[in-house]
Kinemage of the C-alpha trace (Angstrom):
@kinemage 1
@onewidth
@group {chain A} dominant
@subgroup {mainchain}
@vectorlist {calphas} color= white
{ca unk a 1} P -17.633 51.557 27.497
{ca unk a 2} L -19.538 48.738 29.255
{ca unk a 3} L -22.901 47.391 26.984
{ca unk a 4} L -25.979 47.705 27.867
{ca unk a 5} L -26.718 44.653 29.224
{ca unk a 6} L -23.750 43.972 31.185
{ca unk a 7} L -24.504 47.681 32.206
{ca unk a 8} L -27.865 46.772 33.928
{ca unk a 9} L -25.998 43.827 35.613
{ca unk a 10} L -23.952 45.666 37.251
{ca unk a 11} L -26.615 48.639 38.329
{ca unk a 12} L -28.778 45.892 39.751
{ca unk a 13} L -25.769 44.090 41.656
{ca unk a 14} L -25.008 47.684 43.406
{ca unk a 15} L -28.835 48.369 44.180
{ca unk a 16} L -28.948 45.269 46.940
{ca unk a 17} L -27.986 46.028 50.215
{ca unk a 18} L -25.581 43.766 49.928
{ca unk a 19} L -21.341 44.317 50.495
{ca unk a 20} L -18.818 42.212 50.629
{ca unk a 21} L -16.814 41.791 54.170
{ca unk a 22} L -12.937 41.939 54.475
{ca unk a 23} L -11.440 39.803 57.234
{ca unk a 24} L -12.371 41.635 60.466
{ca unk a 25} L -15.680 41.785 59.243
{ca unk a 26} L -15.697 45.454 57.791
{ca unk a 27} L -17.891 46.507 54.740
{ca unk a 28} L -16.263 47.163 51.293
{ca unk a 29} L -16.573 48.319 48.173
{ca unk a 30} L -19.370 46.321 45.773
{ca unk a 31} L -16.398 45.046 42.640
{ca unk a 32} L -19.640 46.225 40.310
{ca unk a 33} L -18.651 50.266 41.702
{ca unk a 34} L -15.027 49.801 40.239
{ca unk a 35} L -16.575 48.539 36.378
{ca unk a 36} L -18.711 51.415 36.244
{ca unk a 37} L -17.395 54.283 34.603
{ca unk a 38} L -18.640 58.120 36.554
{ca unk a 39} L -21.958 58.492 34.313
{ca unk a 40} L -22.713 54.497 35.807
{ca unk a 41} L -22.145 55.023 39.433
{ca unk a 42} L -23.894 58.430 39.313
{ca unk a 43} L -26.638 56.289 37.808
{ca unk a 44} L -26.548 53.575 40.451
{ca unk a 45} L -26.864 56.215 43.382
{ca unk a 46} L -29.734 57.805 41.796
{ca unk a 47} L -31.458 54.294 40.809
{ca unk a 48} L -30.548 53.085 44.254
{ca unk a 49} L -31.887 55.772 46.364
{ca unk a 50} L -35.251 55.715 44.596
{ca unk a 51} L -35.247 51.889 45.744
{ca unk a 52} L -34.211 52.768 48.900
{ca unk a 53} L -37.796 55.194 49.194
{ca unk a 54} L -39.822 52.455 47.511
{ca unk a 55} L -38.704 49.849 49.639
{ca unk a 56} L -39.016 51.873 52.962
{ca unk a 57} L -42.819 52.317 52.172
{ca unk a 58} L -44.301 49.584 51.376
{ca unk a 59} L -42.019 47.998 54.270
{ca unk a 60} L -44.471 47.632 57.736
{ca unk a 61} L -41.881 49.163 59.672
{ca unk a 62} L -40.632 51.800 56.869
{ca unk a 63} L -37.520 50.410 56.768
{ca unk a 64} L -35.291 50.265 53.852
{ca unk a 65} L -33.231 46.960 52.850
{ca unk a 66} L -30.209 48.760 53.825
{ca unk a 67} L -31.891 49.750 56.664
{ca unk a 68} L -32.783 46.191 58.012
{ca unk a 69} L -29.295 44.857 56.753
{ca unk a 70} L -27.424 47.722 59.362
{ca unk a 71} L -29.864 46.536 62.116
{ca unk a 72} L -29.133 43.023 61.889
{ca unk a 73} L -25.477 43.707 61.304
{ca unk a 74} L -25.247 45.205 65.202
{ca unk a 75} L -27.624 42.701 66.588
{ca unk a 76} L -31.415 44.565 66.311
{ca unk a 77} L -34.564 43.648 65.560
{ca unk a 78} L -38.123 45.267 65.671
């Protein structure tokens, strides 16, 4: 069992929009999913889609992080 505190490390790490790349540029898995046990990532979905709503509306365009990160990723902007 992961602590606590290394716990919320890891939940906040998978919350950003952010993935790593491999080689040809292709999104993978965040390393914080594989140190979570299934209670952990089940939490991190849940904690992430709430910031996913929260971020979306108090965005001007009601976009999400995630949102923004796919547009940029094929070359759009609003």
């Amino acid at each position: 069992m992961i602590d606590p505190v290394n716990q919320e490390v890891l939940l906040e790490a998978l919350c950003t929009a952010w993935r790593p790349r491999d080689i040809d540029g292709g999104v993978r898995a965040h390393a914080a999913w594989h140190d979570l046990d299934a209670e952990g990532r089940l939490r991190a979905h849940d904690r992430t889609s709430v910031s996913r709503v929260l971020e979306a509306a108090i965005d001007s365009d009601g976009l999400s992080s995630t949102a923004r990160a796919v547009l940029a990723r094929i070359g759009r902007s609003l």
